[in-house]
Structures are given as structure tokens and as C-alpha cells.
C-alpha positions as CSV (number, residue, x, y, z in Angstrom):
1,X,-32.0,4.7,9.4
2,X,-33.0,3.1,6.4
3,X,-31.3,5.9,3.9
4,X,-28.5,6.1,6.3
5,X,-28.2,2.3,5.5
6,X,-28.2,2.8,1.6
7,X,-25.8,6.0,2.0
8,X,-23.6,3.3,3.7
9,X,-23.8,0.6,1.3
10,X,-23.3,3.5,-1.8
11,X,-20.4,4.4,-0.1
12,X,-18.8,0.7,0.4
13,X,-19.8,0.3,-3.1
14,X,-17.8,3.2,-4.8
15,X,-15.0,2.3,-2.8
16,X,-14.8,-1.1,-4.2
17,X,-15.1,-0.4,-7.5
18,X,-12.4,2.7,-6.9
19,X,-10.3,-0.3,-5.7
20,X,-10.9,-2.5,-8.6
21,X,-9.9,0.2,-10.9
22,X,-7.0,1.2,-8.9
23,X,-6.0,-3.0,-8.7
24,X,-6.5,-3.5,-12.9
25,X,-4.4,-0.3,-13.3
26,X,-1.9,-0.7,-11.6
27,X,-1.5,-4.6,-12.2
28,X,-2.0,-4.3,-15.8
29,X,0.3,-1.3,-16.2
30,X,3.4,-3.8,-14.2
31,X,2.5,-6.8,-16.5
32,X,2.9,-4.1,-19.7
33,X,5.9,-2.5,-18.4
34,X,7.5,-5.9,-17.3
35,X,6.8,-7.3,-20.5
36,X,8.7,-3.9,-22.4
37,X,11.8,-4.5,-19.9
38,X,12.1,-8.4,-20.5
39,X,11.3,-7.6,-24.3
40,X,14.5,-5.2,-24.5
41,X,16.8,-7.9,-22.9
42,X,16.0,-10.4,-24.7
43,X,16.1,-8.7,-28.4
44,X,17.7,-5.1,-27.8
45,X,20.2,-6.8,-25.4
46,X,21.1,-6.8,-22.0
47,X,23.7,-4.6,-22.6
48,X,21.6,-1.7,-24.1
49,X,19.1,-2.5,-21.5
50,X,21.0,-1.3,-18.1
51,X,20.8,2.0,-18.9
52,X,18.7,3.1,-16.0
53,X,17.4,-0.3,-15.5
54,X,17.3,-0.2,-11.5
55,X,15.1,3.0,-11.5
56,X,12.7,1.5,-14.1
57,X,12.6,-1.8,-11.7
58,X,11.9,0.1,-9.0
59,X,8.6,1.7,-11.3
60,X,7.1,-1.5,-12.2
61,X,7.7,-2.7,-9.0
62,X,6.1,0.3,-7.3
63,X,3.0,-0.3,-9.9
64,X,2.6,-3.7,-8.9
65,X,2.5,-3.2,-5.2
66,X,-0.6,-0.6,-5.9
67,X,-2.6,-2.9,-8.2
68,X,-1.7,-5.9,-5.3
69,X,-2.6,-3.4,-2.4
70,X,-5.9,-2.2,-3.9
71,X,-6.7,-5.7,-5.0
72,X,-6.3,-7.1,-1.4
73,X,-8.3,-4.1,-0.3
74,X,-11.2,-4.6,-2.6
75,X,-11.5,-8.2,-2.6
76,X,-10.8,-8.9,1.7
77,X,-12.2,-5.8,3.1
78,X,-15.1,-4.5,0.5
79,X,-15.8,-7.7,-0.9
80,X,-16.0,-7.5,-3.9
81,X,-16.7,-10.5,-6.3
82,X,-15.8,-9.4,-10.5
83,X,-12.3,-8.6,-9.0
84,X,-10.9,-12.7,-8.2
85,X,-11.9,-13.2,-12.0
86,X,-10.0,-10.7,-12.8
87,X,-6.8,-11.9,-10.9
88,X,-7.3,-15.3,-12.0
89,X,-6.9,-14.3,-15.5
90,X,-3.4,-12.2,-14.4
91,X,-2.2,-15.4,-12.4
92,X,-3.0,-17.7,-16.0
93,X,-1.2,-14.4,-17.8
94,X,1.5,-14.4,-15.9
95,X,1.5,-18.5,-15.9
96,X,1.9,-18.4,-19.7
97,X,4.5,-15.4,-19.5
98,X,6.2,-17.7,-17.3
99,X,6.2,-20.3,-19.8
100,X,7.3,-18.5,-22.5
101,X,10.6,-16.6,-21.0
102,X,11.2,-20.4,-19.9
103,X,11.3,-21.5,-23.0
104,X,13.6,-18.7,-24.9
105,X,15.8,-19.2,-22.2
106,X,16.0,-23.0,-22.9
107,X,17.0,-21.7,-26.2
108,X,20.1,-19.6,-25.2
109,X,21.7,-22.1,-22.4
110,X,21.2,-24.6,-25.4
111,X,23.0,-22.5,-27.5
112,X,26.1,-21.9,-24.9
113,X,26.6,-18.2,-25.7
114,X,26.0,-16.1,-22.8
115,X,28.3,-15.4,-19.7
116,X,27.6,-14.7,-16.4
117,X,25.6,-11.4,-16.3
118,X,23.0,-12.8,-18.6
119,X,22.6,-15.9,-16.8
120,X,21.9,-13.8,-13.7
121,X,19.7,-11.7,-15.7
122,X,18.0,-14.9,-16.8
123,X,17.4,-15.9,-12.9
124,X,16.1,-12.4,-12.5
125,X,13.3,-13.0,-14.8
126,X,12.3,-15.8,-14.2
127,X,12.3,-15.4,-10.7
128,X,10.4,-12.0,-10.8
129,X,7.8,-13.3,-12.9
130,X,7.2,-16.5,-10.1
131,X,7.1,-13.6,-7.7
132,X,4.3,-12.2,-9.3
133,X,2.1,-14.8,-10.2
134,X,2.7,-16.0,-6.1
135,X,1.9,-12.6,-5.1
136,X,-1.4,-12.6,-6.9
137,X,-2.0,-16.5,-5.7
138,X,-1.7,-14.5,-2.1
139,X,-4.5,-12.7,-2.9
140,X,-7.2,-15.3,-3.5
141,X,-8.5,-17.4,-0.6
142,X,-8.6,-20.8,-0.9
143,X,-6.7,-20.5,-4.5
144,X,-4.9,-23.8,-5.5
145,X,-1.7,-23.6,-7.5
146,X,-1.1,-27.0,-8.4
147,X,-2.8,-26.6,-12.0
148,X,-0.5,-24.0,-12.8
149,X,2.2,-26.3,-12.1
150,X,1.8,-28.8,-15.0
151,X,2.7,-26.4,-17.7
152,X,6.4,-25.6,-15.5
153,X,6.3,-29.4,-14.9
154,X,5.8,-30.2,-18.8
155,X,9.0,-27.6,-19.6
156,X,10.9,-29.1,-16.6
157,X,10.9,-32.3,-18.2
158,X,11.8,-30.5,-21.9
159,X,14.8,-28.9,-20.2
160,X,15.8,-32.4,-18.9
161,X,16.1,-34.0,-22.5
162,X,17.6,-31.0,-24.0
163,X,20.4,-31.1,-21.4
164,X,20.5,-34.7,-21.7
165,X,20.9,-34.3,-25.5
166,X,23.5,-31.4,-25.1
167,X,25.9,-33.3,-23.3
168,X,25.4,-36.9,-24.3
169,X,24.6,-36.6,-28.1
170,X,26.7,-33.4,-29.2
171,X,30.2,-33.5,-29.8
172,X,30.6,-29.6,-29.2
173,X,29.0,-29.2,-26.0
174,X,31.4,-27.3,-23.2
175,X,31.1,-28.8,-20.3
176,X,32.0,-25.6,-18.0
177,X,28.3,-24.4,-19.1
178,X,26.5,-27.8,-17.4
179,X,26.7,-25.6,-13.9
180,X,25.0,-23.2,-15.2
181,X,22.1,-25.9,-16.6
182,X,22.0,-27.7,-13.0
183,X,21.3,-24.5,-11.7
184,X,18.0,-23.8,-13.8
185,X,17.2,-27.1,-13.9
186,X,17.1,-27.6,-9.8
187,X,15.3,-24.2,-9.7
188,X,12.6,-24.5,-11.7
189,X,12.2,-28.1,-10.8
190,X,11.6,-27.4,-7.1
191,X,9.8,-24.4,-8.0
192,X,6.8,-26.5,-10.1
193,X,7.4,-29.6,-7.6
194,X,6.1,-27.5,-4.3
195,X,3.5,-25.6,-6.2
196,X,2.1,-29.2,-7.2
197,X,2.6,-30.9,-3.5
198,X,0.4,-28.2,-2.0
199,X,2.4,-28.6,1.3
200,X,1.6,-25.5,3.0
201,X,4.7,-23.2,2.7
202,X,3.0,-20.1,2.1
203,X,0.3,-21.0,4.7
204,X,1.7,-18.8,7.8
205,X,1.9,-15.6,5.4
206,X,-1.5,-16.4,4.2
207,X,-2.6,-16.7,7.8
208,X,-1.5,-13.4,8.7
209,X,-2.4,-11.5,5.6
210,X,-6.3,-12.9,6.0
211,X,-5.8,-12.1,9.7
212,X,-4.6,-8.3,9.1
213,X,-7.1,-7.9,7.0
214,X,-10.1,-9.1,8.5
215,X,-9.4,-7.0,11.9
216,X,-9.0,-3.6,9.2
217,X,-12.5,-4.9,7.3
218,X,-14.0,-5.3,10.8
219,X,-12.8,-2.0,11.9
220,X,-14.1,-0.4,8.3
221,X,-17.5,-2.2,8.4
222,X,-17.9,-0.8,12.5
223,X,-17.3,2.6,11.4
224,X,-19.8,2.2,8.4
């Protein structure tokens, strides 16, 4: 009985360490691979950039959901505790990614030169990125976003004086692009705003995700 017992706990062990490799691979081969494709439309171009843009999309995408799967795996089934380190330091990764893209896009509706497909590709981003660092949040229990807000908060509020300054203080501003400012603006503002109220929105999906995946771990820890 007693080896039986060790065989077991071996055996839970590997596996959680397969998933922890499995989750830092995959996750870590998105973040590069996001970071190339948002690198090559902001200083390649956009333009140069759509070649075969959907199909690497789908890639990163596909490497996320394996690094978030395994992840979920390791952490709420096998239990295992150097993993939700690990993920905190992707959510503050992504948090200063986040940051950064916010910033050079400040830049460029500052500026007024880009049309419509950038701007969209600009929401894409932006909103991919939040995605992420959400998806990740998912994974944690009891994980509290509302630090991570500040920073978004802090740029919120640079965004704010920057259109204020655009359209109030410089003579060559176009006032067709001030749509286009709202838009970000409102976005990103409501974004940072319910991370920092903590009201509950992504409660249900939490609920179920912790419920699916205590019934699986209680069904893998029977068979063990």
C-alpha cells in the first residue's frame, strides 16, 4: 500500500511538472511571438505586415490556449505551487506590454496620421493584449486586479491632457480625428475603471471554471 502510495504521488508529481513546462512553453512562446507581430506593425508597417497575418494569429493564439490549458491543469487539478509565481510575473509582463503599446499609440493618434485600418489595428492590440493578461488573471484564485489598474489609470489620465492639448492649444488639430480619440479614450477608461472597482463581472466564468475543474481534479485524484 505504502509504495503504491509513493508510485501515486511520483506519478501526480511528473505530471505537474509536465504541465508547468507545457504552460511556460507555450505562454512564453505567445508573449514572444505576439511581441514579433505587434513589433512588425508598428515599425515594418501594417501594410507589410498582412501578409499572412490571420494564419500567424491563429499560431499565437493556438500557443496561448496550450500554455493557458496546461496552466489551469497544473495549478487546479495537480496543485502545483512554483507555477502561480510564474503567471504572476506574465500577468505584470503583459501589464507593462500593455502599457507600453498604450503609450506609442498615444503617439500616433497625437500625431493624426493614420486612417482607419490602423486605428482598428490599434484596437486589435490593445484589446488582445487585455485579453491575455485577463485570461491569465482567470487562472489564479483569489487574484485581485485592481493594482494592475493604476498604471492604465495613470496613462488614462495622460491621454486625457494630450487630447485636451490637441484640440484646445494647437491650431492644426483636425477635428474629424477627435472620434477616433473618444473612442480610445472611453475604452481604455472603462477598461482600468472595472478592473479597479472589483465588481464581480468575471465572477460567473470564474465560478464555473473553478467548478469544472474541481469535479475533473476530484475525478483524477479517485482514480489515483
Amino acid at each position: 500500500m505504502s509504495m503504491q502510495s509513493h508510485g501515486s504521488v511520483s506519478q501526480r508529481g511528473l505530471l505537474s511538472i509536465s504541465m508547468l513546462m507545457f504552460s511556460v512553453g507555450g505562454l512564453g512562446i505567445a508573449m514572444l511571438a505576439g511581441a514579433k507581430l505587434v513589433f512588425n506593425i508598428f515599425d515594418v508597417g501594417l501594410w507589410e505586415s498582412l501578409d499572412g497575418l490571420v494564419i500567424k494569429v491563429i499560431v499565437v493564439g493556438l500557443a496561448y490556449l496550450v500554455g493557458w490549458g496546461a496552466a489551469m491543469l497544473a495549478i487546479r487539478v495537480y496543485g502545483n505551487l512554483v507555477l502561480p509565481f510564474i503567471i504572476n510575473l506574465f500577468i505584470w509582463g503583459i501589464l507593462i506590454g500593455i502599457c507600453t503599446l498604450y503609450l506609442m499609440i498615444l503617439q500616433r493618434l497625437y500625431n493624426q496620421q493614420y486612417d482607419m485600418l490602423h486605428f482598428m489595428a490599434y484596437v486589435a492590440v490593445i484589446a488582445s493584449a487585455g485579453a491575455a493578461m485577463i485570461g491569465l488573471h482567470l487562472i489564479l484564485e483569489e487574484h485581485d486586479l485592481r493594482p494592475l489598474a493604476i498604471p492604465i489609470l495613470v496613462i488614462v489620465f495622460i491621454q486625457l491632457g494630450l487630447i485636451v492639448l490637441r484640440y484646445v492649444f494647437t491650431p492644426d488639430a483636425r477635428p474629424a480625428y477627435l472620434i477616433f480619440d473618444l473612442i480610445f479614450f472611453i475604452g481604455m477608461a472603462a477598461f482600468s475603471l472595472f478592473m479597479l472597482a472589483h465588481i464581480g463581472l468575471l465572477a460567473p466564468l470564474r465560478r464555473q471554471i473553478a467548478y469544472y475543474f474541481e469535479r475533473n481534479g476530484q475525478a483524477i485524484r479517485t482514480e489515483d
